[in-house]
N, C-alpha and C positions, 0 to 999 in steps of 0.2 A: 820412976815410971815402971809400970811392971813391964817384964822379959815375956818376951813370945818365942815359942818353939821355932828354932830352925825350918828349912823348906826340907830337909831332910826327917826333922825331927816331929814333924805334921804327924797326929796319929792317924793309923788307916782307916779308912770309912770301905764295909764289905764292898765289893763288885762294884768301888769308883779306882782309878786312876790314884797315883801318886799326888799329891801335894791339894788334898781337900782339907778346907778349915773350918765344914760343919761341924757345927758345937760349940767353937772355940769362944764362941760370947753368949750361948747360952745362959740366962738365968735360971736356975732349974726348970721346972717345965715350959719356960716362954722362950720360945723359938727369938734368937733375935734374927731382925729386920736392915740390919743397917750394914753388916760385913764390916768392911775395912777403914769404913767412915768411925768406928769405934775409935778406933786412931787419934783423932780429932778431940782429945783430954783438953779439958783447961788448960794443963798445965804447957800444952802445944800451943793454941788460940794464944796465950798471955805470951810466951815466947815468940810465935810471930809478927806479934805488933811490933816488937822493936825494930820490925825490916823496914815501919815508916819512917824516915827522918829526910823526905824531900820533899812530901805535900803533891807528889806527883801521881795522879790516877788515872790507866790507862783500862777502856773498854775490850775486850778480849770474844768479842760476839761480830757476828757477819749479821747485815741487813736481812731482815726476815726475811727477804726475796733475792737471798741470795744463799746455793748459785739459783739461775731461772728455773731449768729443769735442774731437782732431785734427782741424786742417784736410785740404783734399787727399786725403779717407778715406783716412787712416793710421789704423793700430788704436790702441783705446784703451791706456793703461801698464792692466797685469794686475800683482800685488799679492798672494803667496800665502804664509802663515804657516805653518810647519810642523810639527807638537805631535813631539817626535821620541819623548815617552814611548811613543806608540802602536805602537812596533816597539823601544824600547832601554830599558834601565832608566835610561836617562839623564835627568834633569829639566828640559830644554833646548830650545830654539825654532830653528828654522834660517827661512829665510823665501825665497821664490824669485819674483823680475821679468822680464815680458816687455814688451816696448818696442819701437815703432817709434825708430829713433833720432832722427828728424824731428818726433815727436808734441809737443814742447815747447820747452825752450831750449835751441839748438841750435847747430851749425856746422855748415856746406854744406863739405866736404871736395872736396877736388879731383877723387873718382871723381862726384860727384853729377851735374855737369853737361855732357851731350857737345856739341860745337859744333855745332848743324845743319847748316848750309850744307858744312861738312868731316866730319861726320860722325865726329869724331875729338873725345879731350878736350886737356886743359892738357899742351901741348909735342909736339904730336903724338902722343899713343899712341891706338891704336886699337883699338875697342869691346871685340874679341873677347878683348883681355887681362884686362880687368876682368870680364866676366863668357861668355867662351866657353865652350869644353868643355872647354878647360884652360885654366882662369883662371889667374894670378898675382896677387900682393898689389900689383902696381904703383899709385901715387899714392895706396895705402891710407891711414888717418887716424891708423893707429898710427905713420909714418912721423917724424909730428911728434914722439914722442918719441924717436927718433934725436937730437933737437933739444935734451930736458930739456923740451917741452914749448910752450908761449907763454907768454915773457916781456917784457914791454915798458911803454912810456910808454902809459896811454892817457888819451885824450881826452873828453870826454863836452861833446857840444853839444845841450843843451835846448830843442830846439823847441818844446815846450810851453810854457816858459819865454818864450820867445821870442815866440812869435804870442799871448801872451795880452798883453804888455807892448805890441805893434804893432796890436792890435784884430784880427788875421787870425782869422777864422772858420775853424776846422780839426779837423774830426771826425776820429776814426783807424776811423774805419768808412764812410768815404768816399774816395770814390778823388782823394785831395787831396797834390799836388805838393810836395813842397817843393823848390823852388829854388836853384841854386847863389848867388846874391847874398842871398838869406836866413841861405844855413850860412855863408858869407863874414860876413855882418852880425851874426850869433849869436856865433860866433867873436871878433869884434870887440868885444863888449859883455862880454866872459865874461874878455876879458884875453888871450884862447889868440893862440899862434903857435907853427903844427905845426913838428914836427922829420921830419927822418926816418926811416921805422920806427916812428910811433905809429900806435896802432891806436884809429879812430875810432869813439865810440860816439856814433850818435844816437837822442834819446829825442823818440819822436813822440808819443803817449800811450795806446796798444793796452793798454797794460797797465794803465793808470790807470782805465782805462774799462772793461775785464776786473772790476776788482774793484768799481766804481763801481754795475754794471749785472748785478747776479749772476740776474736773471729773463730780462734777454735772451741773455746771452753765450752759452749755449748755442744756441738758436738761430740766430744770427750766426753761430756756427762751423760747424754745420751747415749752411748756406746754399751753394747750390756757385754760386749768383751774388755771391758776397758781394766787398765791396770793402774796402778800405783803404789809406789815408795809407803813404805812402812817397817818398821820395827818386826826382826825377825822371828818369827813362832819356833820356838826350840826351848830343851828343858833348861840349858844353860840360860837364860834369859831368864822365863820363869821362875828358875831358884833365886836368882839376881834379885827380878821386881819383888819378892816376898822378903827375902832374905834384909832386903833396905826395907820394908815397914812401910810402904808408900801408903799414901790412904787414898789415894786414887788416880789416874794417870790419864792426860789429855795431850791432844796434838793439832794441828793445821790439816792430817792427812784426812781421806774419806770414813779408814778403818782404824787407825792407829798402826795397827799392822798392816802389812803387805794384801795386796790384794791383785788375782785371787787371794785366797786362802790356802795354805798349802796343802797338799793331797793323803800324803805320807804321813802325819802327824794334827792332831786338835790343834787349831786354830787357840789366837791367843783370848776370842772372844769367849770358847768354848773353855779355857781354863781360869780366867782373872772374873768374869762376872758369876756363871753359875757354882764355879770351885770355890773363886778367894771372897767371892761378894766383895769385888774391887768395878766402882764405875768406871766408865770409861767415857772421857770427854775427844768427841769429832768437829773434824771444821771446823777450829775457833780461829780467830785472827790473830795471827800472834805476831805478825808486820809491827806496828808501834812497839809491841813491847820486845822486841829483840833489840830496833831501833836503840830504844833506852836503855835497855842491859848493855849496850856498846857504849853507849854514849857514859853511862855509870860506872862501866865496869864494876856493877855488880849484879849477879842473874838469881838472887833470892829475892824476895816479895810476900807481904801479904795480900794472900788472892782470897775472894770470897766470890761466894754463888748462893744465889736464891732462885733455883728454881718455881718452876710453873709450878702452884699446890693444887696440883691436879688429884683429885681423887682414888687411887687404883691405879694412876700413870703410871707409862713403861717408860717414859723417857719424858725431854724435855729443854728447849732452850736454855743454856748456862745462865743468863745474867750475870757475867764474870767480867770481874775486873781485878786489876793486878793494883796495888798500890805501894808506892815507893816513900 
């Protein structure tokens, strides 16, 4: 498999930040589209099948109506059943959804996030492609199925798991860090040693608590000061996630990261989507499959996703499932 440049060893791209991987998959002049999904070689997909040997496949996605209210006022999922006797002699039901594609469990697609400071997204493209007056489908989310989709090793590190066995006090409706020498020391305890090209899942416990507290959750998502658990924004982290070759990185939280966002420093959204052209997978449920990582005592998996082939999409419900 070929070697990737260190987080240090990243060349500099003028007037961005440290640790940009524009170009890095360049075919000469074709800008690629896919970031860190490149990750995802045969030779990774043939390697993660052998994580099947129990026939066990766990759904990794929340009910399209869920939660009720979207954070971030994203509209709620709409839900319409059709009676088609009312116009056909036909005896039959058709049924029709409307969806923010952010309202639930999710992927941050490579159009979602444009770099501030550049004003441009993942490998330089800029804004007016993605939504000018003559848009193009550039970095769309259908893109990935050029690819067969996401296949790969993934990982599941239980933070919950984790801070309840350490004593750590850790609301996921509080804006509470998790640290790189925590996922380091989780990791350690779990058995794991990443490859490269797995795609990290951590389970902070948003969704545990989702289902634990069904009189506040509403609430709480309504809330536009609301906070929550996530993975800390810092360069030590950052060098971490590149430095392991992830090909893409999901969790149970709202943001993956901390939320807010931190003040002081770019958010982790503002460096893994438009810097690493790294998705980012929100709200998935990852209740069963911790469940069964305890029950296995093993927390690798082949996980696959087929996104929505939306056209131009900026995101998109995973269709994720872990199989053992």
């Amino acid at each position: 498999m070929a070697s990737l440049p260190t987080f240090d060893e990243l060349p500099e791209v003028p007037d961005l930040p440290k640790g940009c991987t524009w170009g890095l998959w360049n075919q000469g002049d074709q800008k690629d589209e896919f970031g860190t999904l490149n990750l995802l070689t045969a030779e990774v997909v043939l390697s993660a099948v052998n994580e099947v040997r129990d026939g066990i496949s766990i759904s990794l996605n929340l009910p399209l109506n869920v939660p009720s209210i979207p954070v971030f006022n994203r509209r709620p999922f709409q839900h319409t059943i059709i009676d088609n006797s009312t116009f056909s002699p036909s005896k039959s039901y058709d049924d029709t959804i409307s969806i923010n594609t952010q309202s639930g469990s999710q992927w941050d697609g490579l159009r979602h996030v444009v770099h501030h400071a550049s004003e441009k997204l993942y490998n330089g493209i800029q804004k007016d492609e993605i939504a000018g007056s003559e848009p193009k489908d550039t970095l769309g989310i259908d893109k990935w199925h050029q690819r067969g989709g996401i296949v790969g090793r993934g990982v599941l590190l239980d933070y919950v798991a984790y801070s309840e066995r350490h004593g750590i006090a850790a609301s996921p409706v509080e804006r509470h860090e998790i640290q790189l020498h925590d996922l380091k020391q989780a990791a350690m305890e779990q058995g794991v040693s990443f490859k490269q090209g797995d795609i990290l899942c951590i389970r902070s416990g948003l969704i545990k608590w989702y289902h634990e507290n069904p009189h506040q959750r509403e609430a709480y998502f309504q809330d536009p000061a609301k906070k929550c658990i996530g993975v800390a924004a810092n360069t030590e982290i950052l060098a971490w996630i590149w430095n392991e070759h992830f090909a893409a990185v999901a969790g149970d939280a709202i943001a993956w990261e901390t939320v807010p966002y931190p003040s002081e420093q770019p958010s982790l959204h503002q460096s893994l989507i438009p810097m690493f052209g790294m998705p980012i997978g929100e709200l998935w449920d990852l209740e069963a499959l911790a469940t069964t990582c305890a029950r296995l005592n093993r927390y690798t998996f082949l996980l696959t996703s087929v996104p929505l082939r939306i056209p131009g999409g900026v995101a998109s419900p995973p269709n994720a499932a872990a199989i053992f």
